[in-house]
PDB file of N, CA, C, O and CB in Angstrom:
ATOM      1  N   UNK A   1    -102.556   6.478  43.986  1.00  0.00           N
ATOM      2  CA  UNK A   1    -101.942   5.620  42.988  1.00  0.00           C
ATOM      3  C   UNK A   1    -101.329   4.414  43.704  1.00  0.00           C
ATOM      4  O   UNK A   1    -100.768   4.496  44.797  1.00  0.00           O
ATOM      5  CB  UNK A   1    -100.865   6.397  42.160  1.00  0.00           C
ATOM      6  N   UNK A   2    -101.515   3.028  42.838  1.00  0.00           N
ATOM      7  CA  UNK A   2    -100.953   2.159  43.761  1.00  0.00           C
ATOM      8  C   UNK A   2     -99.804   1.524  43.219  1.00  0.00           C
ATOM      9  O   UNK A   2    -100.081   1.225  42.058  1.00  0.00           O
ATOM     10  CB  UNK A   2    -101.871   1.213  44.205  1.00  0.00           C
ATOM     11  N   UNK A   3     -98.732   1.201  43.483  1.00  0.00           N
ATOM     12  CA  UNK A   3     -97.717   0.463  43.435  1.00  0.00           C
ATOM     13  C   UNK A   3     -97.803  -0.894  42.861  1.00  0.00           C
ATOM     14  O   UNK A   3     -98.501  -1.780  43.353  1.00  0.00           O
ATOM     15  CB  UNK A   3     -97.304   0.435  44.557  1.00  0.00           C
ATOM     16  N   UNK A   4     -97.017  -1.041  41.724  1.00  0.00           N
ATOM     17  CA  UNK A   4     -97.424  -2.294  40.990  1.00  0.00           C
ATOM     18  C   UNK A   4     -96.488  -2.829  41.574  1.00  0.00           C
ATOM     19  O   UNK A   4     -96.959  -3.576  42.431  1.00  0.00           O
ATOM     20  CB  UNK A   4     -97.506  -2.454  39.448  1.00  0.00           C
ATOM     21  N   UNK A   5     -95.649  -2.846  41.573  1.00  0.00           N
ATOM     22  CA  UNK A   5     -94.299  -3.536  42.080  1.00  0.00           C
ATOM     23  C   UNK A   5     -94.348  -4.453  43.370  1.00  0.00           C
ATOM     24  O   UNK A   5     -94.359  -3.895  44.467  1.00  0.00           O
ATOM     25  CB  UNK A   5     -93.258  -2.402  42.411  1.00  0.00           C
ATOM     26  N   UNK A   6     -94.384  -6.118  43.274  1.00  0.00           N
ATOM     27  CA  UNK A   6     -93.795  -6.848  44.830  1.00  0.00           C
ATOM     28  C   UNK A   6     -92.428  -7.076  44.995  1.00  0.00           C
ATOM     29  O   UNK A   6     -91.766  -7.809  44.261  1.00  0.00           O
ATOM     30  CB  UNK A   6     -94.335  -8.322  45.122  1.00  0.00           C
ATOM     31  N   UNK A   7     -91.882  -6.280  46.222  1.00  0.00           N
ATOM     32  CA  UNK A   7     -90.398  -6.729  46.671  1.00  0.00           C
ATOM     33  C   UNK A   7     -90.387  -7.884  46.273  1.00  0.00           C
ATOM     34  O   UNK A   7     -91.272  -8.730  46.140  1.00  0.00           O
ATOM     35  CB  UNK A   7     -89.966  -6.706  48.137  1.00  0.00           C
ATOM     36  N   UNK A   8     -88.907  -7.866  46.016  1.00  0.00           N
ATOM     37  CA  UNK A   8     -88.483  -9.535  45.912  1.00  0.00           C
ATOM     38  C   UNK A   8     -88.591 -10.033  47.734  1.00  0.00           C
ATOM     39  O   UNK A   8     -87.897  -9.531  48.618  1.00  0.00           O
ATOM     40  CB  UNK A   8     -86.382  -9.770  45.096  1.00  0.00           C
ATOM     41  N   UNK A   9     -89.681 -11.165  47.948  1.00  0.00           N
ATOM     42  CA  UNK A   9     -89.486 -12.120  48.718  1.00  0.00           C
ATOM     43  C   UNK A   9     -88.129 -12.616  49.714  1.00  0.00           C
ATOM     44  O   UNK A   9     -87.235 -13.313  49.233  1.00  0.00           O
ATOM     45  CB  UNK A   9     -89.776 -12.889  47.918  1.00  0.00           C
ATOM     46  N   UNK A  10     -88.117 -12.287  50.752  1.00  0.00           N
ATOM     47  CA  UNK A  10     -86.737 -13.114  51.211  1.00  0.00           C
ATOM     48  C   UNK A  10     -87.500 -14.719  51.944  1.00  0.00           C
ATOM     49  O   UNK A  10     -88.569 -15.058  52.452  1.00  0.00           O
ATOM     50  CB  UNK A  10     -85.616 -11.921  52.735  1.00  0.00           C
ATOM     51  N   UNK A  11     -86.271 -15.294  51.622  1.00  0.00           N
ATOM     52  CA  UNK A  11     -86.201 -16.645  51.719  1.00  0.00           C
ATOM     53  C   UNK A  11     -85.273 -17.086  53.173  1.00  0.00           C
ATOM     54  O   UNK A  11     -84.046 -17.108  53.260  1.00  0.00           O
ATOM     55  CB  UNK A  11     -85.544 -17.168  50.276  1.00  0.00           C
ATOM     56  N   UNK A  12     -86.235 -17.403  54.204  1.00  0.00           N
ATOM     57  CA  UNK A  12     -85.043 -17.605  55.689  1.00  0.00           C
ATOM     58  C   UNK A  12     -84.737 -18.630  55.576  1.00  0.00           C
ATOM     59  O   UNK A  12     -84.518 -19.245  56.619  1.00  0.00           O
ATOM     60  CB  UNK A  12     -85.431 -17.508  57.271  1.00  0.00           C
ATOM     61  N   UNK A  13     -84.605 -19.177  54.574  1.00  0.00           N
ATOM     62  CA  UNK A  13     -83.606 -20.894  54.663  1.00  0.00           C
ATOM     63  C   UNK A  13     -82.395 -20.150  53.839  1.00  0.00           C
ATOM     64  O   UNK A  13     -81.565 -21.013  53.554  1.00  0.00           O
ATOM     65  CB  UNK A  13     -84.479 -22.815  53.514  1.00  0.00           C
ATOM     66  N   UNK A  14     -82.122 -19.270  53.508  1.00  0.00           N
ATOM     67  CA  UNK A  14     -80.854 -19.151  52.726  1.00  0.00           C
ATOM     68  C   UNK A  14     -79.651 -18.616  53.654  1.00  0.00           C
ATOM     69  O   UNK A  14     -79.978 -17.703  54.412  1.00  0.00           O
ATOM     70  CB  UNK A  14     -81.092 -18.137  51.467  1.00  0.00           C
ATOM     71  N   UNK A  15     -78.461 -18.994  53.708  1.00  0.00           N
ATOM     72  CA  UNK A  15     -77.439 -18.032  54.274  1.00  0.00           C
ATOM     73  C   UNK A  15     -77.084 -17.736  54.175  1.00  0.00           C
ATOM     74  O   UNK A  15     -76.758 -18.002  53.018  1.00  0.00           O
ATOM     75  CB  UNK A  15     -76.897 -17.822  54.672  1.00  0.00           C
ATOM     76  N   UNK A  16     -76.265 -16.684  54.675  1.00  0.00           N
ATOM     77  CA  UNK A  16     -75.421 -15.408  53.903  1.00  0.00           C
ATOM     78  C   UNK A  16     -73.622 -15.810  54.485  1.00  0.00           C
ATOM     79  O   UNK A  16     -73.367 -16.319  55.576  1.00  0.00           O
ATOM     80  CB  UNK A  16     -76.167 -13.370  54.686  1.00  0.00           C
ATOM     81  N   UNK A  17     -72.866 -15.524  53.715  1.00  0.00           N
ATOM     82  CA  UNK A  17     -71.384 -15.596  54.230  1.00  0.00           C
ATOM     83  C   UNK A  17     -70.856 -14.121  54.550  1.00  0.00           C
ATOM     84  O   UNK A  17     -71.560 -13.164  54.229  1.00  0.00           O
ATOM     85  CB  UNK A  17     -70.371 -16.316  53.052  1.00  0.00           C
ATOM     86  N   UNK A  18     -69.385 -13.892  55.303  1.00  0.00           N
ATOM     87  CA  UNK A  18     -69.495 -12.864  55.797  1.00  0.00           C
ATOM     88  C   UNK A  18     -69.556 -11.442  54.933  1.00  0.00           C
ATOM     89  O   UNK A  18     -69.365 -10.342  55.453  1.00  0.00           O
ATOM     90  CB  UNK A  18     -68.599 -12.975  56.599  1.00  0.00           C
ATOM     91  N   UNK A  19     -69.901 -11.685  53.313  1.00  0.00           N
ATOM     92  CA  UNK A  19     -69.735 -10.664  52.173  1.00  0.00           C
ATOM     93  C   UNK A  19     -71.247 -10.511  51.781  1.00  0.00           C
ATOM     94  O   UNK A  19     -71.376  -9.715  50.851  1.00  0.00           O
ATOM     95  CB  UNK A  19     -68.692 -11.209  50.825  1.00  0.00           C
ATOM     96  N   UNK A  20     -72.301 -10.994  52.180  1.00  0.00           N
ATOM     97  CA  UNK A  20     -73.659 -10.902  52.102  1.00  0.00           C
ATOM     98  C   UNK A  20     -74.036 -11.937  50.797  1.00  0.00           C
ATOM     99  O   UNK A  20     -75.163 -11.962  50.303  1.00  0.00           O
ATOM    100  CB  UNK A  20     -74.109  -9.275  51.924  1.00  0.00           C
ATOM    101  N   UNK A  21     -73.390 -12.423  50.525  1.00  0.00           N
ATOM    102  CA  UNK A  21     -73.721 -13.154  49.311  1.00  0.00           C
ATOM    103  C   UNK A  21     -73.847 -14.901  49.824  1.00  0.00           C
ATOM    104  O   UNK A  21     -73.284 -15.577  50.685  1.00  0.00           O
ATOM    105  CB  UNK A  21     -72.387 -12.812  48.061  1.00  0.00           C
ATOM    106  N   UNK A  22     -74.679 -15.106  49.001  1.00  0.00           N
ATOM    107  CA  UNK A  22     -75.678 -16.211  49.522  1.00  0.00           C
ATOM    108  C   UNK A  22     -75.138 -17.337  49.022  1.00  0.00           C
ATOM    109  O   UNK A  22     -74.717 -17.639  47.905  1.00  0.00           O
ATOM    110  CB  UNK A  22     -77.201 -16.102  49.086  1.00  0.00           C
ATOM    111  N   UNK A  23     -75.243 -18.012  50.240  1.00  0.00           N
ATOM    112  CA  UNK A  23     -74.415 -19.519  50.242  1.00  0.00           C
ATOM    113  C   UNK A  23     -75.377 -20.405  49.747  1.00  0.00           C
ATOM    114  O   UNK A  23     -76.545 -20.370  50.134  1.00  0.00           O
ATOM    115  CB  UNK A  23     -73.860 -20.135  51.783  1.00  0.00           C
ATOM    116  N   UNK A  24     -75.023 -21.075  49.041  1.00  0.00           N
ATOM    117  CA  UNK A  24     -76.240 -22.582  48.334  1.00  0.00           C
ATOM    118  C   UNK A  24     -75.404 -23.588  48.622  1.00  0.00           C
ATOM    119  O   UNK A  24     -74.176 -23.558  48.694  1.00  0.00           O
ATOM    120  CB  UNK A  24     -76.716 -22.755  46.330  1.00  0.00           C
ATOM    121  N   UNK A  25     -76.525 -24.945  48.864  1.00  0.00           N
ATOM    122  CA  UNK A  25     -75.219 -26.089  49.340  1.00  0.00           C
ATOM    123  C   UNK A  25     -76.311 -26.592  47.923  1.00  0.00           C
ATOM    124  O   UNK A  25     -77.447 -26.491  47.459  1.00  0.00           O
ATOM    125  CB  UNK A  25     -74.970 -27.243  51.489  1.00  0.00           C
ATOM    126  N   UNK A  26     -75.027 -27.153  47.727  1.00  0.00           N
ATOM    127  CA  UNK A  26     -75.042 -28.284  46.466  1.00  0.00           C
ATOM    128  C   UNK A  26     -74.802 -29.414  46.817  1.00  0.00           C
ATOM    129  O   UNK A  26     -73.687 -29.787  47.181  1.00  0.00           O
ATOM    130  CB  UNK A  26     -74.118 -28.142  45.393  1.00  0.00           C
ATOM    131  N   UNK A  27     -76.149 -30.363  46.739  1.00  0.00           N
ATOM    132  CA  UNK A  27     -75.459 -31.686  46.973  1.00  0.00           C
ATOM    133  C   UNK A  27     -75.084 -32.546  45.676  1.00  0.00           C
ATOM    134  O   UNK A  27     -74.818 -33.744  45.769  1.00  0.00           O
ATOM    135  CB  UNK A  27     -76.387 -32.544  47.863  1.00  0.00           C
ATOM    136  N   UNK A  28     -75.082 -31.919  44.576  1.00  0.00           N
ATOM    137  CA  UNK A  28     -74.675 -32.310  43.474  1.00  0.00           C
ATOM    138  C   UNK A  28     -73.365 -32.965  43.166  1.00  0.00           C
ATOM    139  O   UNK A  28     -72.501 -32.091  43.094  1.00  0.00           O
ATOM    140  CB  UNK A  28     -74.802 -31.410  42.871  1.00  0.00           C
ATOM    141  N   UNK A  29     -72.937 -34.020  42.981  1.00  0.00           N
ATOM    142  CA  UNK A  29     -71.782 -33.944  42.302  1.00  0.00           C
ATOM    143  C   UNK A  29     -70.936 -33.450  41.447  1.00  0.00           C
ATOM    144  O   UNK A  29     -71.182 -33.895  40.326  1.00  0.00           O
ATOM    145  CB  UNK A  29     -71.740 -34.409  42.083  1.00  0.00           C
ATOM    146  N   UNK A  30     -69.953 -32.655  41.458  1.00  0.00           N
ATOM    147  CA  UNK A  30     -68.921 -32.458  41.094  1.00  0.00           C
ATOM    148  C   UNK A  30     -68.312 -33.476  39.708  1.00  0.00           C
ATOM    149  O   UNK A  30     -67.249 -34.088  39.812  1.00  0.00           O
ATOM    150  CB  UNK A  30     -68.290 -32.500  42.320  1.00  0.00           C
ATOM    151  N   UNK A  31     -69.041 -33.520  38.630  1.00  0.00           N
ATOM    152  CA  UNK A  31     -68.364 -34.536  37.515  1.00  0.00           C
ATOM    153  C   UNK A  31     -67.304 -34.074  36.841  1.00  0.00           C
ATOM    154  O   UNK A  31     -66.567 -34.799  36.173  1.00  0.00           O
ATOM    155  CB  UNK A  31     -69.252 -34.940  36.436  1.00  0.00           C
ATOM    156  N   UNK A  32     -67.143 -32.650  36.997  1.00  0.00           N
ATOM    157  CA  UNK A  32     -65.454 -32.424  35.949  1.00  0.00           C
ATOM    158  C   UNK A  32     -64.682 -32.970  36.707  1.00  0.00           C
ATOM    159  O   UNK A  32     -64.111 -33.956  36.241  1.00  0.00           O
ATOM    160  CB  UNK A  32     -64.678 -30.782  35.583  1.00  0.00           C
ATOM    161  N   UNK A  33     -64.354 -32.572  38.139  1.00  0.00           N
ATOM    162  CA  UNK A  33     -63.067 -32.974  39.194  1.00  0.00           C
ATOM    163  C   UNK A  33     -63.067 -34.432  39.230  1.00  0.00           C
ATOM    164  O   UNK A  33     -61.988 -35.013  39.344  1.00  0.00           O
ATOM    165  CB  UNK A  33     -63.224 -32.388  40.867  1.00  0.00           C
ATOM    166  N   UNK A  34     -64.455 -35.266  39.121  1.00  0.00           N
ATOM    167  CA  UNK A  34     -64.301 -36.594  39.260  1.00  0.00           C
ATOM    168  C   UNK A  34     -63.461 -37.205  37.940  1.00  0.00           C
ATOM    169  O   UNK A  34     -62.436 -37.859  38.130  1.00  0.00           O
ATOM    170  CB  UNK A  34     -65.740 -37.205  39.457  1.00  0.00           C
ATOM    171  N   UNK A  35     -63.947 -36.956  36.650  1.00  0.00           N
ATOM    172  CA  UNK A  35     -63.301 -37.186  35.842  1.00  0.00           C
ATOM    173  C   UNK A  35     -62.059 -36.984  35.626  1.00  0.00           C
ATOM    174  O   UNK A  35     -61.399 -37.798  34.980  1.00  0.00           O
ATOM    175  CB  UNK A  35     -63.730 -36.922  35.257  1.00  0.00           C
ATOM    176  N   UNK A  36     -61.537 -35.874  36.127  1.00  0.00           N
ATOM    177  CA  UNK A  36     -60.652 -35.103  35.950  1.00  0.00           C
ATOM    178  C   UNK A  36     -58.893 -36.486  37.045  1.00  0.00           C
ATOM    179  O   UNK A  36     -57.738 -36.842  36.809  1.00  0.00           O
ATOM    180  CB  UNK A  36     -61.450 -33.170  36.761  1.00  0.00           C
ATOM    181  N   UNK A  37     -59.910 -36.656  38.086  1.00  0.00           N
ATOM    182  CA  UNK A  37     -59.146 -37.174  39.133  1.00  0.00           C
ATOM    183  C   UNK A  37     -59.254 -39.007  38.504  1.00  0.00           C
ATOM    184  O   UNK A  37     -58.255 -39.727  38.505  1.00  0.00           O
ATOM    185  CB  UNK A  37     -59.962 -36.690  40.918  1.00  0.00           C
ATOM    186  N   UNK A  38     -60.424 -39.421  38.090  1.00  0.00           N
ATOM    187  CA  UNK A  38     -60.114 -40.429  37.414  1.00  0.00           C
ATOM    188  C   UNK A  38     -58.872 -40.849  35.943  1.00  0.00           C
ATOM    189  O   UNK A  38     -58.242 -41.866  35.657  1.00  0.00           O
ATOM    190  CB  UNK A  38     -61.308 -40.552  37.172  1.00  0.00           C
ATOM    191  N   UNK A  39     -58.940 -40.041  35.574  1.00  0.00           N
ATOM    192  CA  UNK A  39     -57.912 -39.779  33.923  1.00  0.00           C
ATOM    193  C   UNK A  39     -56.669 -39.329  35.169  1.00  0.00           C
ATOM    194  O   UNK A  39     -55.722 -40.068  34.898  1.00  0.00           O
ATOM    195  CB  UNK A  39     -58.624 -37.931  32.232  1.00  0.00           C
ATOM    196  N   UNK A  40     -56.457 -38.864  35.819  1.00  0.00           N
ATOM    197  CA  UNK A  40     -55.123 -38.278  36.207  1.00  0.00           C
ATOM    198  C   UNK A  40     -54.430 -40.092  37.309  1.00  0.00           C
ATOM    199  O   UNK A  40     -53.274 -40.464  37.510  1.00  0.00           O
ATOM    200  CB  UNK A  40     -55.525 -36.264  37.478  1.00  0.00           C
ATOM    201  N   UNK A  41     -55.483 -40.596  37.646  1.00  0.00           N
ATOM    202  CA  UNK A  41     -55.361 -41.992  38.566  1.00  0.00           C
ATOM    203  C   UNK A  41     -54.884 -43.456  37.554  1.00  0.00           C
ATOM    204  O   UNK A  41     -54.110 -44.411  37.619  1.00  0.00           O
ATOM    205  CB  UNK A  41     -57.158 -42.321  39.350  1.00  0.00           C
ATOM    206  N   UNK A  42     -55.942 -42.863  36.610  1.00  0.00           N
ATOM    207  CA  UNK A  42     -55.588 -44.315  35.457  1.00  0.00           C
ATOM    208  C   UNK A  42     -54.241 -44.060  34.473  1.00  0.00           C
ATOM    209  O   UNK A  42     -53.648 -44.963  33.882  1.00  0.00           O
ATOM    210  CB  UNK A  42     -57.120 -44.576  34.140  1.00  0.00           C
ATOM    211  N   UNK A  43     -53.962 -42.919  34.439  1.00  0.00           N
ATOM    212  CA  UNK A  43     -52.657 -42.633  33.349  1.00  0.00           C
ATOM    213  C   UNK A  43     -51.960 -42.769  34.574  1.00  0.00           C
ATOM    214  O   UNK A  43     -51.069 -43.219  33.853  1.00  0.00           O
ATOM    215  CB  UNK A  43     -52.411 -41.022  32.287  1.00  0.00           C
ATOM    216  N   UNK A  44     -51.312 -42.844  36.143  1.00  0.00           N
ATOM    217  CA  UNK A  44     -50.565 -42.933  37.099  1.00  0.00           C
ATOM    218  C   UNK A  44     -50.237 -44.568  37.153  1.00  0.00           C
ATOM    219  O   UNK A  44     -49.161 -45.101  37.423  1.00  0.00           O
ATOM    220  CB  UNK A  44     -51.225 -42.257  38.307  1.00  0.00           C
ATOM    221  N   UNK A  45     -51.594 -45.234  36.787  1.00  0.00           N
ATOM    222  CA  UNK A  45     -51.361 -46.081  37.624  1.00  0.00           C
ATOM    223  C   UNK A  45     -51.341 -47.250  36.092  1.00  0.00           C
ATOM    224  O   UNK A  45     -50.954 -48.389  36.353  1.00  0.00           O
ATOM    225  CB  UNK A  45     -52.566 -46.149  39.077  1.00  0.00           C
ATOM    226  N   UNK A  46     -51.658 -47.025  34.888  1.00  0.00           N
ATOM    227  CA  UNK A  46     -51.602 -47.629  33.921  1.00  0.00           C
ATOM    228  C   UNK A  46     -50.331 -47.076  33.065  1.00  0.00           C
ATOM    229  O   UNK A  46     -50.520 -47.121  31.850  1.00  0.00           O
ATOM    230  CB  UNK A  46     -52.868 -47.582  33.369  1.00  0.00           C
ATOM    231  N   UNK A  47     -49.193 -46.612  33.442  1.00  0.00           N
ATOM    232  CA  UNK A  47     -48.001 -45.485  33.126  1.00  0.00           C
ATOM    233  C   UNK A  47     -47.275 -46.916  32.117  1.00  0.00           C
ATOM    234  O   UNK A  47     -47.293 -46.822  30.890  1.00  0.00           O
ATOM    235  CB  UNK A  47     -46.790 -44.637  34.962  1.00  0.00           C
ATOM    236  N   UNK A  48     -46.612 -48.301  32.872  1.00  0.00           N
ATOM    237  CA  UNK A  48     -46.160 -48.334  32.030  1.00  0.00           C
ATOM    238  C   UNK A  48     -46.581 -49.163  30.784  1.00  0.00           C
ATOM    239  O   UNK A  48     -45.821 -49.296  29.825  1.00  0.00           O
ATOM    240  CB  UNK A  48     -45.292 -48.438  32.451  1.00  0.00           C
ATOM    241  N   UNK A  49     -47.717 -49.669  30.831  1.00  0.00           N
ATOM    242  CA  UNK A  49     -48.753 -50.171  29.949  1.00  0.00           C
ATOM    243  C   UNK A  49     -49.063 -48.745  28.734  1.00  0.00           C
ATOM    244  O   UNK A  49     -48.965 -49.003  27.534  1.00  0.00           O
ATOM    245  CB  UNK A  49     -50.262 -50.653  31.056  1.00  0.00           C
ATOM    246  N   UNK A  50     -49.324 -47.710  29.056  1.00  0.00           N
ATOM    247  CA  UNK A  50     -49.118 -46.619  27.892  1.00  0.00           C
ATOM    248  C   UNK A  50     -47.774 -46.173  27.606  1.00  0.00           C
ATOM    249  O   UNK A  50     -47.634 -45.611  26.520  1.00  0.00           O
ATOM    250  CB  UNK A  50     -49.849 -45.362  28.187  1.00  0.00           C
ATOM    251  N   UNK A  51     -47.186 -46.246  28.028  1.00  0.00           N
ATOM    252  CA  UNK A  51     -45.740 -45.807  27.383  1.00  0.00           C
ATOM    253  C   UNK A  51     -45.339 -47.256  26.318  1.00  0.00           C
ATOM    254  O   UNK A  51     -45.120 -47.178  25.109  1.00  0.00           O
ATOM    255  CB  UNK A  51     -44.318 -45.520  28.916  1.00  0.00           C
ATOM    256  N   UNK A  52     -45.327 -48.236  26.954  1.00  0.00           N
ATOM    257  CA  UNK A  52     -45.262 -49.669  26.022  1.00  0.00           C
ATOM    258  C   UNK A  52     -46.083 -49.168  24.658  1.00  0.00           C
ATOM    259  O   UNK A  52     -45.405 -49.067  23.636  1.00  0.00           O
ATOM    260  CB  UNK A  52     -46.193 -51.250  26.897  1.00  0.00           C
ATOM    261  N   UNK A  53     -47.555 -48.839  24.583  1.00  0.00           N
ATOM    262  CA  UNK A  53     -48.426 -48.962  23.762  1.00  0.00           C
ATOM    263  C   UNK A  53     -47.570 -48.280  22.281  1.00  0.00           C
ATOM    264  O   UNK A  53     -47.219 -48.622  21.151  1.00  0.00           O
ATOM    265  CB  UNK A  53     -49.817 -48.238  24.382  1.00  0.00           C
ATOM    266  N   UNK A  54     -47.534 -46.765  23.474  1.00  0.00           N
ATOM    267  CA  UNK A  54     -47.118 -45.338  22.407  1.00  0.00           C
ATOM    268  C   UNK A  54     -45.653 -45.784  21.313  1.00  0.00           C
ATOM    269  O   UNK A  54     -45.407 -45.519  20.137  1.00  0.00           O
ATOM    270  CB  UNK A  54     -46.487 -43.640  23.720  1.00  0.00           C
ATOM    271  N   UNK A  55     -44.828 -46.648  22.483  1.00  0.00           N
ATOM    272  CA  UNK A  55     -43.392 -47.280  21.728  1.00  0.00           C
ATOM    273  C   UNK A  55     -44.006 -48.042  20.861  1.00  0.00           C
ATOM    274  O   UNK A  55     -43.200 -48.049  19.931  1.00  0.00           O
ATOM    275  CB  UNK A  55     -42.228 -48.222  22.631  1.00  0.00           C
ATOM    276  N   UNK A  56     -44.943 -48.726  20.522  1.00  0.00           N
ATOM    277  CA  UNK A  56     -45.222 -49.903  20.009  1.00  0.00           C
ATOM    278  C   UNK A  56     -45.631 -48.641  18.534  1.00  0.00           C
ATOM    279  O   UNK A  56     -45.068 -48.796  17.450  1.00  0.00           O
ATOM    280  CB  UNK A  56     -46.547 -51.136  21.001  1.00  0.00           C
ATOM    281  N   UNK A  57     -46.452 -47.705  18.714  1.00  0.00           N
ATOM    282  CA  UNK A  57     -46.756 -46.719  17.914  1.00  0.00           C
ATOM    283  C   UNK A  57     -46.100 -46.537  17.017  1.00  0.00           C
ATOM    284  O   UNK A  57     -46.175 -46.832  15.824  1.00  0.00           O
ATOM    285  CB  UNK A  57     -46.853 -45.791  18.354  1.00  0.00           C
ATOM    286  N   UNK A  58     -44.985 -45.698  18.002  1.00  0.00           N
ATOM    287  CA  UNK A  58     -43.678 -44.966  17.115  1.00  0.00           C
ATOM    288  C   UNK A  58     -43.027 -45.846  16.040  1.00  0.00           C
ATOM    289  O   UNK A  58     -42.891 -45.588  14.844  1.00  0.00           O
ATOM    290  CB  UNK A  58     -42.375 -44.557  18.140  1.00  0.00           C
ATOM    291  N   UNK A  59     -42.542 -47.263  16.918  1.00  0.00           N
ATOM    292  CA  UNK A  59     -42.070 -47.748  16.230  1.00  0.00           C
ATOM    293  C   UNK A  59     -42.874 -48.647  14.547  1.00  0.00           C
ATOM    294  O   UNK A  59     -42.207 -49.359  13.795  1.00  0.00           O
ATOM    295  CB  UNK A  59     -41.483 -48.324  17.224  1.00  0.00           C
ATOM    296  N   UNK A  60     -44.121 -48.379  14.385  1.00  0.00           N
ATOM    297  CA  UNK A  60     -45.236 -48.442  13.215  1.00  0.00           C
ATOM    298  C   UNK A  60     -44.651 -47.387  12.010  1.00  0.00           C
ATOM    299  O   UNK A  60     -44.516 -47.488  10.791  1.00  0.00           O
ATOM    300  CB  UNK A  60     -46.950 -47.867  13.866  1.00  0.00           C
ATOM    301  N   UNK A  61     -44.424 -46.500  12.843  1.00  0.00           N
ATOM    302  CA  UNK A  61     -44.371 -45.285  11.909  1.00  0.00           C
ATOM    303  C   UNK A  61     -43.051 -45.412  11.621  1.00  0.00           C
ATOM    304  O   UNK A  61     -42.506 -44.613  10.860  1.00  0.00           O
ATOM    305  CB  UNK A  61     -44.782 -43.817  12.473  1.00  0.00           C
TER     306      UNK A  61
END
């Protein structure tokens, strides 16, 4: 009887960290953290231009 089954393949470009689990490099960008670090840079650095705005708000209402 013959064996239908092929092992899964190993792949020697992959590496392992010291828990056996396989490291992938991503050269992808990262777009939440970028965004994330942009909105946290422009509300720092545009602070008192939005606080002006929001007063300008309040005082509407």
């Amino acid at each position: 009887m013959k064996n239908p089954y092929q092992p899964p393949k190993t792949d020697p470009k992959r590496d392992y960290d010291r828990w056996l689990e396989t490291v992938r490099e991503q050269d992808e960008t990262d777009w939440g953290g970028f965004i994330f670090a942009v909105v946290i840079l422009s509300i720092f650095l545009f602070q008192p231009l939005l606080i002006d705005f929001l007063v300008e708000i309040f005082k509407k209402l």
